[in-house]
TIRO-2110 file (N, C-alpha, C; in Angstrom, 1 decimal):
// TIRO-2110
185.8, 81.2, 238.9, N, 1, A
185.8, 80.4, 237.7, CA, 1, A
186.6, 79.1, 237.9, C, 1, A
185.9, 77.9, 237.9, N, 2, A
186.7, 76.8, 238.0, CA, 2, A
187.7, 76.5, 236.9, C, 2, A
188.5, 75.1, 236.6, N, 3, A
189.2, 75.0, 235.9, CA, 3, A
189.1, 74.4, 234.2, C, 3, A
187.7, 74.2, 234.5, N, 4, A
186.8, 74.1, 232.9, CA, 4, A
186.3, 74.9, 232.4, C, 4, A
185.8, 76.5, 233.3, N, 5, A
185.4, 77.4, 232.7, CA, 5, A
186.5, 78.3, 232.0, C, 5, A
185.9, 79.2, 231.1, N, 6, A
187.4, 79.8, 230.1, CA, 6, A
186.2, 81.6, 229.9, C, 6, A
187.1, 82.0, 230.4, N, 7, A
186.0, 83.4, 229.7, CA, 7, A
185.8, 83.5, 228.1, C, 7, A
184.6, 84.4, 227.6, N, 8, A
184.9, 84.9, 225.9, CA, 8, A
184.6, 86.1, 226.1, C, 8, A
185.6, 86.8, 225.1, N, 9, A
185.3, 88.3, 225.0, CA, 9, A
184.3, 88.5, 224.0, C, 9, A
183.6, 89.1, 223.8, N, 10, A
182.8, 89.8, 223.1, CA, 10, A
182.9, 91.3, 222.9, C, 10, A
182.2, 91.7, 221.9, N, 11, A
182.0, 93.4, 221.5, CA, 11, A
180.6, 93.7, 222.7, C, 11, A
181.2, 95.2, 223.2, N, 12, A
180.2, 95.2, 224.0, CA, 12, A
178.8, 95.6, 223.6, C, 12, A
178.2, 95.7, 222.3, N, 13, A
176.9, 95.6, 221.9, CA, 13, A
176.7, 94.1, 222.3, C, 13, A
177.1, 93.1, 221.7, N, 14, A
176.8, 92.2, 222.4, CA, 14, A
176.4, 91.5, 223.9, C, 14, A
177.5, 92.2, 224.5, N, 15, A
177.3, 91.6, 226.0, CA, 15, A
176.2, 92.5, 226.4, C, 15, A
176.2, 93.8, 225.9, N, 16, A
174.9, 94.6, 226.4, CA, 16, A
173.7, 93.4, 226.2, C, 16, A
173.1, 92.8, 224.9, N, 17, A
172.1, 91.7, 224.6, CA, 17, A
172.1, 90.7, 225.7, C, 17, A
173.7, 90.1, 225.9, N, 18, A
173.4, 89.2, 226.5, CA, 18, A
172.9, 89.1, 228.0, C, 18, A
172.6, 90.4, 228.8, N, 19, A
172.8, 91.2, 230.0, CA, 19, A
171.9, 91.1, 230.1, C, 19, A
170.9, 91.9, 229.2, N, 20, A
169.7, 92.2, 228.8, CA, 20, A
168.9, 90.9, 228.8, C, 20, A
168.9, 90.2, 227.7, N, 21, A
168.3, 88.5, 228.0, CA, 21, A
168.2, 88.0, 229.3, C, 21, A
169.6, 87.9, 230.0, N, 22, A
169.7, 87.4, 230.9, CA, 22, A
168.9, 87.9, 232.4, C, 22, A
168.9, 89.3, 232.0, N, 23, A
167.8, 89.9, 233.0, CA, 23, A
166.3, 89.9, 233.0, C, 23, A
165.8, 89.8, 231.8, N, 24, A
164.5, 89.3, 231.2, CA, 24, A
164.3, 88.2, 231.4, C, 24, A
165.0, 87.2, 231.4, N, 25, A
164.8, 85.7, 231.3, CA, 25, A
164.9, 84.8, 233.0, C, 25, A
165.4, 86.0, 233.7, N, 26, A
165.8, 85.4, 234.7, CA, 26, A
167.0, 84.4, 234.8, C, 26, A
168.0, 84.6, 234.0, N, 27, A
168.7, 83.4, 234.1, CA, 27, A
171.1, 84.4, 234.3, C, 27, A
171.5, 83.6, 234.3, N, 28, A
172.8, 84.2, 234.5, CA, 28, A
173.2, 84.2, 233.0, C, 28, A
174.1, 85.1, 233.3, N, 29, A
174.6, 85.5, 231.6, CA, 29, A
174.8, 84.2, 230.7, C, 29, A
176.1, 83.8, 232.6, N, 30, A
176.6, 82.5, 231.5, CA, 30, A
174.6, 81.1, 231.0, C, 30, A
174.3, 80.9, 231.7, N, 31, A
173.3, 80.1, 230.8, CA, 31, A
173.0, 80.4, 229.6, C, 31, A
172.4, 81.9, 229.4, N, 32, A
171.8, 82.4, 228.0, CA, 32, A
172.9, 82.1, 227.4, C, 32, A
174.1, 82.5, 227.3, N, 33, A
175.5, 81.8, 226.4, CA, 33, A
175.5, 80.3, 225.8, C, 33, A
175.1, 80.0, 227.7, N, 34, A
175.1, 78.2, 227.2, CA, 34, A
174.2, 77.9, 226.4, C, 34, A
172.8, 78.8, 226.6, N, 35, A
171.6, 77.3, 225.6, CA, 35, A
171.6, 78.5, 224.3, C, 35, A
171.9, 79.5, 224.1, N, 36, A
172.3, 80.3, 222.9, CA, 36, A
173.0, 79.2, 222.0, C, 36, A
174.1, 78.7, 222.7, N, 37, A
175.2, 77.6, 221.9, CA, 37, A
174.4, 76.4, 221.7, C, 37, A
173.8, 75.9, 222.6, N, 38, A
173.1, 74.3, 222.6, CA, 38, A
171.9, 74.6, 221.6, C, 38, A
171.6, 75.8, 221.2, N, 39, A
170.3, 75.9, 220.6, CA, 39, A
170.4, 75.8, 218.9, C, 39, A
172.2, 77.0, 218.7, N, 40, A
172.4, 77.4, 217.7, CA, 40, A
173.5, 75.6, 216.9, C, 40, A
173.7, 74.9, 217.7, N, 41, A
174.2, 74.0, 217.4, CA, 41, A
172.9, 72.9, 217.0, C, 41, A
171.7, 72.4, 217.4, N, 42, A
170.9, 71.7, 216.9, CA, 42, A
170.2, 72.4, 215.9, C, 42, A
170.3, 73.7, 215.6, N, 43, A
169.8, 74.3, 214.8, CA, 43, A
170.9, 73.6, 213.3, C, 43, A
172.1, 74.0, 213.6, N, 44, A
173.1, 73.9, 212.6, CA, 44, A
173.8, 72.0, 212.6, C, 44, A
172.8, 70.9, 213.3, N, 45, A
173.6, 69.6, 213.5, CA, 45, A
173.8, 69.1, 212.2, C, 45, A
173.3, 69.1, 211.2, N, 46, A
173.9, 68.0, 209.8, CA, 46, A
175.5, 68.9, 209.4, C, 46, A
175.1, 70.5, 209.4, N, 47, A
176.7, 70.9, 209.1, CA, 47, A
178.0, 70.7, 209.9, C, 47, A
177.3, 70.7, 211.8, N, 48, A
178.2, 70.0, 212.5, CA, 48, A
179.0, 68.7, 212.1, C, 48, A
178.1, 68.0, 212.5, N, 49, A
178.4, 67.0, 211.7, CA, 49, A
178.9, 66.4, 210.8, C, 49, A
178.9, 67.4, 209.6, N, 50, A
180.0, 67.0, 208.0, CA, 50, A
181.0, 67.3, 208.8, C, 50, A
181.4, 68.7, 209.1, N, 51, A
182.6, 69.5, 210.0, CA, 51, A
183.4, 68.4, 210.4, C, 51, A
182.4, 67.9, 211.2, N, 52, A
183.4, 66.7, 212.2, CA, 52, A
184.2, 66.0, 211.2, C, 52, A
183.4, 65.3, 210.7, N, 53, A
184.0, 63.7, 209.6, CA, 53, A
185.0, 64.7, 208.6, C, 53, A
184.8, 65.6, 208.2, N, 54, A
185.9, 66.2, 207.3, CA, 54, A
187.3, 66.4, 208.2, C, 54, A
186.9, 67.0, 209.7, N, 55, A
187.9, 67.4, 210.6, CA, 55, A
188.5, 65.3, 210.5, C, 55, A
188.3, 64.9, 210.9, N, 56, A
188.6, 63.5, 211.2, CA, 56, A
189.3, 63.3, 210.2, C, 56, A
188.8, 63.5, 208.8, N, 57, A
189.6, 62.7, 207.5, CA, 57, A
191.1, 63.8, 207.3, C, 57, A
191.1, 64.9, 207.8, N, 58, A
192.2, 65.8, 207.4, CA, 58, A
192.7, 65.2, 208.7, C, 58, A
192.5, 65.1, 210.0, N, 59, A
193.5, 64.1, 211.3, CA, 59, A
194.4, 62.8, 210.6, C, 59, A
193.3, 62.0, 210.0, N, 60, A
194.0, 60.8, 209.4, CA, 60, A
195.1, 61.1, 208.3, C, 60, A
194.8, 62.3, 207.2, N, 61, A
195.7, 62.3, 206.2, CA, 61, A
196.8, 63.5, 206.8, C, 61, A
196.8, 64.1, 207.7, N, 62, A
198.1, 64.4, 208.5, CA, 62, A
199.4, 63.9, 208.9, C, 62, A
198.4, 62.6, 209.2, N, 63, A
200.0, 61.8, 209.4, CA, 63, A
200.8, 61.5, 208.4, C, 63, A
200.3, 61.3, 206.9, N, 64, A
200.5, 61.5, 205.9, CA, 64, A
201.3, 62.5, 205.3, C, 64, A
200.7, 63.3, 205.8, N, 65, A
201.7, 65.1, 205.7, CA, 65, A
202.4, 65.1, 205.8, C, 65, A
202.6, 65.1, 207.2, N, 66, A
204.1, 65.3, 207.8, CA, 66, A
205.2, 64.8, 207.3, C, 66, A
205.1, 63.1, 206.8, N, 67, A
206.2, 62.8, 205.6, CA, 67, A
206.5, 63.6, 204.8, C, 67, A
205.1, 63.9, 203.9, N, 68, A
205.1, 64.4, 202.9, CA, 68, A
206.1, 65.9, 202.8, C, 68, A
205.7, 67.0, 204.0, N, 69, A
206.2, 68.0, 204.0, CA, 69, A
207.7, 68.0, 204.6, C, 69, A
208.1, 67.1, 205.0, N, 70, A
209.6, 66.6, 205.5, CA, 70, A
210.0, 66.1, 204.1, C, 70, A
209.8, 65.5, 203.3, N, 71, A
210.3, 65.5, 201.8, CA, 71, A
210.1, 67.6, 201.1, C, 71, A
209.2, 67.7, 200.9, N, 72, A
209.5, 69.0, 200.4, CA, 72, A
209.9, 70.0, 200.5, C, 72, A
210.4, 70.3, 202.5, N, 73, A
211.1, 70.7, 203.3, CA, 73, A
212.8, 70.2, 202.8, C, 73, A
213.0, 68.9, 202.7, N, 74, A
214.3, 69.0, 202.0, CA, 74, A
214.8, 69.5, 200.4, C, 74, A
213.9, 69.6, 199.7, N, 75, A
214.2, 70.3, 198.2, CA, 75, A
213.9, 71.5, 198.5, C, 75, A
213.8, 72.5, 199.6, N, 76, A
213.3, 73.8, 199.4, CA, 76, A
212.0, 74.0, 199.0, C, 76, A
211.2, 73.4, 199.3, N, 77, A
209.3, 73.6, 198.8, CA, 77, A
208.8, 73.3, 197.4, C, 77, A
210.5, 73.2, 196.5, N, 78, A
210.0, 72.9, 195.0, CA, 78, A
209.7, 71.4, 195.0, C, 78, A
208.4, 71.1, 194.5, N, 79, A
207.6, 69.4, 194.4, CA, 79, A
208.6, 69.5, 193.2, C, 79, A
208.8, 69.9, 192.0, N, 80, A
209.5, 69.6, 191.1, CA, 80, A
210.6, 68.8, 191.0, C, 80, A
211.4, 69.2, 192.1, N, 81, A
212.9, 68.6, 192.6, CA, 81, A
212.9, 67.2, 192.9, C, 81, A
211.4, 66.8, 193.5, N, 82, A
211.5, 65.6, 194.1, CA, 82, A
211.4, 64.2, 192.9, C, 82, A
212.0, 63.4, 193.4, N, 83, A
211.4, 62.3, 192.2, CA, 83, A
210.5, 61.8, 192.0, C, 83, A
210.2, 61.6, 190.7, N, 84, A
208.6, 61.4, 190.4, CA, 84, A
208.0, 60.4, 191.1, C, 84, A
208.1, 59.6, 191.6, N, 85, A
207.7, 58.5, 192.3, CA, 85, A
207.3, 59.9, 193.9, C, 85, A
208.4, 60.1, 194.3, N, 86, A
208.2, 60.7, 195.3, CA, 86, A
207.0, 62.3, 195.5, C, 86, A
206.9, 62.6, 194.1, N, 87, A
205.9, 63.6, 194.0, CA, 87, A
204.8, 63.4, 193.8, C, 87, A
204.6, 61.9, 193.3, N, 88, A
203.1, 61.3, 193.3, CA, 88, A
202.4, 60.9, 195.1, C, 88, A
203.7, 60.6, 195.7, N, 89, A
203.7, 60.3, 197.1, CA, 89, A
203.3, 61.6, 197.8, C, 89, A
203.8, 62.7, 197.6, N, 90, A
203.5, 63.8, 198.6, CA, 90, A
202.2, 64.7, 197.8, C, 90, A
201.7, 64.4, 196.6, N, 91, A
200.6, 64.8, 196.1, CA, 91, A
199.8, 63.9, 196.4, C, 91, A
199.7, 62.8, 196.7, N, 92, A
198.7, 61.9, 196.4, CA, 92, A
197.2, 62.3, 196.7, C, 92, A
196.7, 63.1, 198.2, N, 93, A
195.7, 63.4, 198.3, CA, 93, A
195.2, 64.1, 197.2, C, 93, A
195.7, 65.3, 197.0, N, 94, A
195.2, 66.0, 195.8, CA, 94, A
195.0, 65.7, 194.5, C, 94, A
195.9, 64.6, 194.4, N, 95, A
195.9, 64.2, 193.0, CA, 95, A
194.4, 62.9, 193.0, C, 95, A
194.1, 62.6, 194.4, N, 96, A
193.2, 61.4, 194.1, CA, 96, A
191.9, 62.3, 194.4, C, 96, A
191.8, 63.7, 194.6, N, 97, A
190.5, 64.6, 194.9, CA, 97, A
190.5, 65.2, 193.5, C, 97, A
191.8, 65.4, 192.6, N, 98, A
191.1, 66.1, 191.4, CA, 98, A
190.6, 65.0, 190.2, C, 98, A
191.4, 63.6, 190.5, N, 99, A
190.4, 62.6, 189.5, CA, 99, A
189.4, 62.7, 189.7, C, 99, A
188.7, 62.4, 191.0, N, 100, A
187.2, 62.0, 191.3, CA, 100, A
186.4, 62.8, 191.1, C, 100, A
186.8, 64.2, 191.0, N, 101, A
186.1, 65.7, 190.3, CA, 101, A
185.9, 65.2, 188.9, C, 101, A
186.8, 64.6, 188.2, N, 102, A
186.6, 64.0, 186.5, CA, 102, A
186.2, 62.9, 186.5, C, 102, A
185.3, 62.0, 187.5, N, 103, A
185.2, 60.9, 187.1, CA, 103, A
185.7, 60.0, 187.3, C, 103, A
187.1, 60.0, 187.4, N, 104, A
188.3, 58.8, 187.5, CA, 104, A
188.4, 58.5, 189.1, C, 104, A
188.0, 56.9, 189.3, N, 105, A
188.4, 56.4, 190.9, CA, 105, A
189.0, 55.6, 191.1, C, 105, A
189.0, 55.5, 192.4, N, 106, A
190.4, 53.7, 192.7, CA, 106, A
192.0, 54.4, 191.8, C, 106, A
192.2, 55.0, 192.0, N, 107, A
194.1, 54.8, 190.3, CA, 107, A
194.6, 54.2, 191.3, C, 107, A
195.0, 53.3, 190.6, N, 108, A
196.0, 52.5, 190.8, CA, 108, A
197.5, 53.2, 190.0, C, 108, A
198.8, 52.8, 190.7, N, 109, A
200.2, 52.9, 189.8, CA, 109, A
200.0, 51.7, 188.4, C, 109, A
200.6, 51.9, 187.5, N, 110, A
200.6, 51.3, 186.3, CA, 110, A
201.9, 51.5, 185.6, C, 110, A
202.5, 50.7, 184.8, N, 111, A
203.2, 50.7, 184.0, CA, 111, A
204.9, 51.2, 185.0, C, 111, A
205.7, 51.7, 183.7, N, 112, A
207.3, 51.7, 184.5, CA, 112, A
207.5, 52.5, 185.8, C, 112, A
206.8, 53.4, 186.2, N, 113, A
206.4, 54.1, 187.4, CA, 113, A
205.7, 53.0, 188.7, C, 113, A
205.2, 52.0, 188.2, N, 114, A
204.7, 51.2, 189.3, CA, 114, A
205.9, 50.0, 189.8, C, 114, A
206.8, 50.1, 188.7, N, 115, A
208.2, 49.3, 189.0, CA, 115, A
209.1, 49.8, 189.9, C, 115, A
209.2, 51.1, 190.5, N, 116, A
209.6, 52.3, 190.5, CA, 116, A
211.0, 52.6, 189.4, C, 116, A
210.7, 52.7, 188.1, N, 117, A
211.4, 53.1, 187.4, CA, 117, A
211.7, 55.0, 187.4, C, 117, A
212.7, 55.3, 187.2, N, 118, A
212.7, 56.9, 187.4, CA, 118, A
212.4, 57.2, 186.5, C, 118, A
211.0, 57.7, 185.8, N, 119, A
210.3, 58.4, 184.8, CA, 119, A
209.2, 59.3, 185.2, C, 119, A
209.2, 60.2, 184.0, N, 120, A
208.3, 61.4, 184.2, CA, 120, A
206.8, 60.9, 183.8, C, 120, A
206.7, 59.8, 183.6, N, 121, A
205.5, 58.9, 182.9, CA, 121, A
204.7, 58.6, 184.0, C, 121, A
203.4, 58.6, 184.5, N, 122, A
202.7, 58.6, 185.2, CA, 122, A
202.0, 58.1, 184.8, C, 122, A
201.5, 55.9, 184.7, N, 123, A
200.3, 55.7, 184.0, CA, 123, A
199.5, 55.0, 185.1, C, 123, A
198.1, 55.6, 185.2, N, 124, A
197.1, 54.7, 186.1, CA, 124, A
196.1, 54.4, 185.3, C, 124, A
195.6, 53.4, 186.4, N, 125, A
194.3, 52.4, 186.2, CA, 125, A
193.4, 52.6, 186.9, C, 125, A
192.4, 53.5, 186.3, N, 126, A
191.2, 54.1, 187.4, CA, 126, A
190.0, 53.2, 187.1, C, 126, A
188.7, 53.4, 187.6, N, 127, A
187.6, 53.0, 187.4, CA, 127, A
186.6, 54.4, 187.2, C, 127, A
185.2, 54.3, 186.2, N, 128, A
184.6, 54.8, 186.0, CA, 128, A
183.1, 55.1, 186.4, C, 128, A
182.5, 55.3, 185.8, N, 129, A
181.0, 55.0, 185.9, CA, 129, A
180.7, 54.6, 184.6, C, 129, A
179.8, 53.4, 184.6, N, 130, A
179.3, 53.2, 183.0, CA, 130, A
178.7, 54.1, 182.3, C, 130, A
178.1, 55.1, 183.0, N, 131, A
177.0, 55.6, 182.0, CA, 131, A
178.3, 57.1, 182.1, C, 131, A
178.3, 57.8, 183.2, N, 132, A
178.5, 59.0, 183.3, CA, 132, A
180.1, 59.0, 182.4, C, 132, A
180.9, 58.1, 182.4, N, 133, A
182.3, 58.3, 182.3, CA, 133, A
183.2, 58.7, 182.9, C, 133, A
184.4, 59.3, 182.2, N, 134, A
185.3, 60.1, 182.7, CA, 134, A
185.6, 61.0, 181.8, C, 134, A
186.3, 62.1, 182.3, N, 135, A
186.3, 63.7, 181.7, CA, 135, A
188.3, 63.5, 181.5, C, 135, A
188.1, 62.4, 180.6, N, 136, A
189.4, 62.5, 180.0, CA, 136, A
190.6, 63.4, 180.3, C, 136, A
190.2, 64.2, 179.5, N, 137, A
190.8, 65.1, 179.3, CA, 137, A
191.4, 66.3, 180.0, C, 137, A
190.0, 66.7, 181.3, N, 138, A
189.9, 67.1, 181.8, CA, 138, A
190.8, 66.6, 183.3, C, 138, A
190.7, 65.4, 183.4, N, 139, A
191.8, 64.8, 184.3, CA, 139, A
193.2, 64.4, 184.1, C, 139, A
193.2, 64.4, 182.9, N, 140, A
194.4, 64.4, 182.5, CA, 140, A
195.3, 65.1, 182.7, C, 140, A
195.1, 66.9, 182.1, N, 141, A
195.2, 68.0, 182.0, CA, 141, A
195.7, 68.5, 183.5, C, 141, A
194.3, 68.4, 184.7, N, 142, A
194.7, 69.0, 185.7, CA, 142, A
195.8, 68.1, 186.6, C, 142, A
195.8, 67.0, 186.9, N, 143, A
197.2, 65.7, 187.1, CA, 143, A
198.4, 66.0, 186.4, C, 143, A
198.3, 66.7, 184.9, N, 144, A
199.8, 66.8, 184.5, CA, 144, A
200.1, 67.7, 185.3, C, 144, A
199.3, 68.9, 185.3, N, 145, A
199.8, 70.2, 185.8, CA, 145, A
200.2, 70.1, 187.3, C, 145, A
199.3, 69.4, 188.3, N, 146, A
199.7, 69.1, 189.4, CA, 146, A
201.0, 68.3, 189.4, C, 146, A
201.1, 67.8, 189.0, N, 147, A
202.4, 66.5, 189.2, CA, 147, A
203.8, 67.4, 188.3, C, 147, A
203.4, 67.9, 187.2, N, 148, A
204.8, 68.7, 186.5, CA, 148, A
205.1, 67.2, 185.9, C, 148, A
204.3, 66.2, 185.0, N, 149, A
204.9, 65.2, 184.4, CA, 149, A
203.8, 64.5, 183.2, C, 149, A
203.7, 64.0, 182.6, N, 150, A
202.4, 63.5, 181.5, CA, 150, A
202.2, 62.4, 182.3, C, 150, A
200.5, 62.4, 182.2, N, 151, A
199.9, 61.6, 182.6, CA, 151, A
199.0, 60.5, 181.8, C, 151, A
199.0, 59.4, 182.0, N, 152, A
198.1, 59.0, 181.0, CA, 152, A
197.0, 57.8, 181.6, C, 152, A
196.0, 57.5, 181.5, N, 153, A
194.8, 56.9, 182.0, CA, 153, A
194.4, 56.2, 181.2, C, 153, A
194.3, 54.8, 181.9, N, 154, A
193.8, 53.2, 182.0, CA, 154, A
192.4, 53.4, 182.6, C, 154, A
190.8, 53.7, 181.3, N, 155, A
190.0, 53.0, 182.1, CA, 155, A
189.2, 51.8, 182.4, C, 155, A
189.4, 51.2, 183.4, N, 156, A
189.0, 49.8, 183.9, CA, 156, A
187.7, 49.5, 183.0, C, 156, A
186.7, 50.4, 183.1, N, 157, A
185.2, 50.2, 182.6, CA, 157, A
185.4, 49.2, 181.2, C, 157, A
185.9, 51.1, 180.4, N, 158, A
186.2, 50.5, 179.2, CA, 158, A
187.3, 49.4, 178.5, C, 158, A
188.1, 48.8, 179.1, N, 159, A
188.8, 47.8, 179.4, CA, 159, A
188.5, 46.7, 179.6, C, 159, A
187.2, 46.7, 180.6, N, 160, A
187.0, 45.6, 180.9, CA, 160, A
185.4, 45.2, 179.2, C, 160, A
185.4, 46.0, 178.4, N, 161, A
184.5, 45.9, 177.6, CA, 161, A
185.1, 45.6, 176.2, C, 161, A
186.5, 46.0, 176.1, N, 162, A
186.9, 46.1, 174.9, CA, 162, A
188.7, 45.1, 174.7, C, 162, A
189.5, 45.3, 175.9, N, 163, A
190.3, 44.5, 175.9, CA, 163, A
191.0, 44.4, 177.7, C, 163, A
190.0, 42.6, 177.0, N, 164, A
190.3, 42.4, 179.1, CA, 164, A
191.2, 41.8, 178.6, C, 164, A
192.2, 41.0, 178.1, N, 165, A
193.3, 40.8, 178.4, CA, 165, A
194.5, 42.3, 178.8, C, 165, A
194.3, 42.9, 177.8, N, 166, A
194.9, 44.0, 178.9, CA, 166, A
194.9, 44.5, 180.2, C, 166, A
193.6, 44.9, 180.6, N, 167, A
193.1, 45.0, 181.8, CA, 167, A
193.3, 44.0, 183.0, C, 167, A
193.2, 42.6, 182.2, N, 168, A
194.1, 41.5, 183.4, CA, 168, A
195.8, 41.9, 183.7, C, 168, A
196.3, 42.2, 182.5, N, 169, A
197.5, 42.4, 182.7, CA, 169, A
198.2, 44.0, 183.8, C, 169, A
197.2, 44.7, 183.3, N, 170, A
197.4, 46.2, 184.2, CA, 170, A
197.2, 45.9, 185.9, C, 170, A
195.7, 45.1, 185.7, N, 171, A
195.5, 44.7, 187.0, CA, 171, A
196.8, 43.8, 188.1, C, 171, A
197.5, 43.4, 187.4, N, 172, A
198.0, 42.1, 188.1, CA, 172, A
199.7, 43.2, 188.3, C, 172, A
199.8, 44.4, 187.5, N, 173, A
201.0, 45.1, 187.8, CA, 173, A
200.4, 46.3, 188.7, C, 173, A
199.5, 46.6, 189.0, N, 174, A
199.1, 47.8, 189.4, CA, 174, A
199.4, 47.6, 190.9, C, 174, A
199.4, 49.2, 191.2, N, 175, A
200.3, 48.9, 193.1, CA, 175, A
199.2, 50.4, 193.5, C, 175, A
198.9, 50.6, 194.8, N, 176, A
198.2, 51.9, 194.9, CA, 176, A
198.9, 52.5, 194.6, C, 176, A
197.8, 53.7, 194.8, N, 177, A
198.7, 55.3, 194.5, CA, 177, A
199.0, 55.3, 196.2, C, 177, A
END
């Protein structure tokens, strides 16, 4: 075995199959292994595929982590302990995957929280869809509970239909999440 090859164990009904193939087929175990895999992988390429790009986006938001868990590593694991500013920082992934489940995209920080003021007030400036909306309520709801603080939502859409002076003004204080 050179220094690229790696054995696999298997259950031995299996290797009995693969023995079997490989003596029917004329070929060594290890090939039927190999194009078994080459075969069962073009069979399965668009799922590959997502796999990858999800694997990639959880690489990139790792490095993110590790801050993150080095902050909640110092309070003892309780997010609660940390300061609000700092809990929106170590939620942030999850808190920007359960808006977009309700509708709500892009949040921006808004109001005394985007000053970094120390408050339990959490206000952002998302965007919508015109027709579909946002599930208010529903985003609201699950963000307080994640965060342990009230949350309250700026949407841009309807904003931008009913009072753009405000929406200029939000815009021009808003900082990412």
């Amino acid at each position: 075995m050179n220094a690229r090859e790696h054995s696999v164990k298997v259950d031995p009904e299996t290797s009995g199959r693969i023995a079997d193939l490989a003596h029917f087929l004329g070929k060594t175990r290890k090939g039927v292994v190999r194009d078994a895999l080459l075969l069962l992988a073009d069979l399965h390429a668009p799922a590959v595929s997502l796999g990858i790009t999800r694997s990639a986006g959880r690489v990139t938001a790792a490095s993110g982590s590790l801050d993150a868990a080095k902050k909640l590593a110092e309070v003892g694991g309780d997010i609660l302990a940390l300061a609000p500013r700092e809990r929106v920082s170590v939620l942030r992934t999850e808190l920007i995957d359960l808006l977009d489940r309700h509708g709500a995209r892009n949040p921006r920080i808004v109001g005394a929280l985007a000053h970094d003021a120390d408050t339990e007030h959490l206000e952002l400036l998302v965007e919508s869809d015109l027709i579909d909306g946002i599930d208010h309520a529903g985003a609201i709801h699950v963000s307080q509970r994640l965060l342990g603080m009230t949350v309250t939502l700026h949407d841009e859409t309807g904003l931008r239909l009913f009072s753009p002076e405000k929406l200029r003004r939000l815009e021009h204080e808003a900082v990412p999440l």
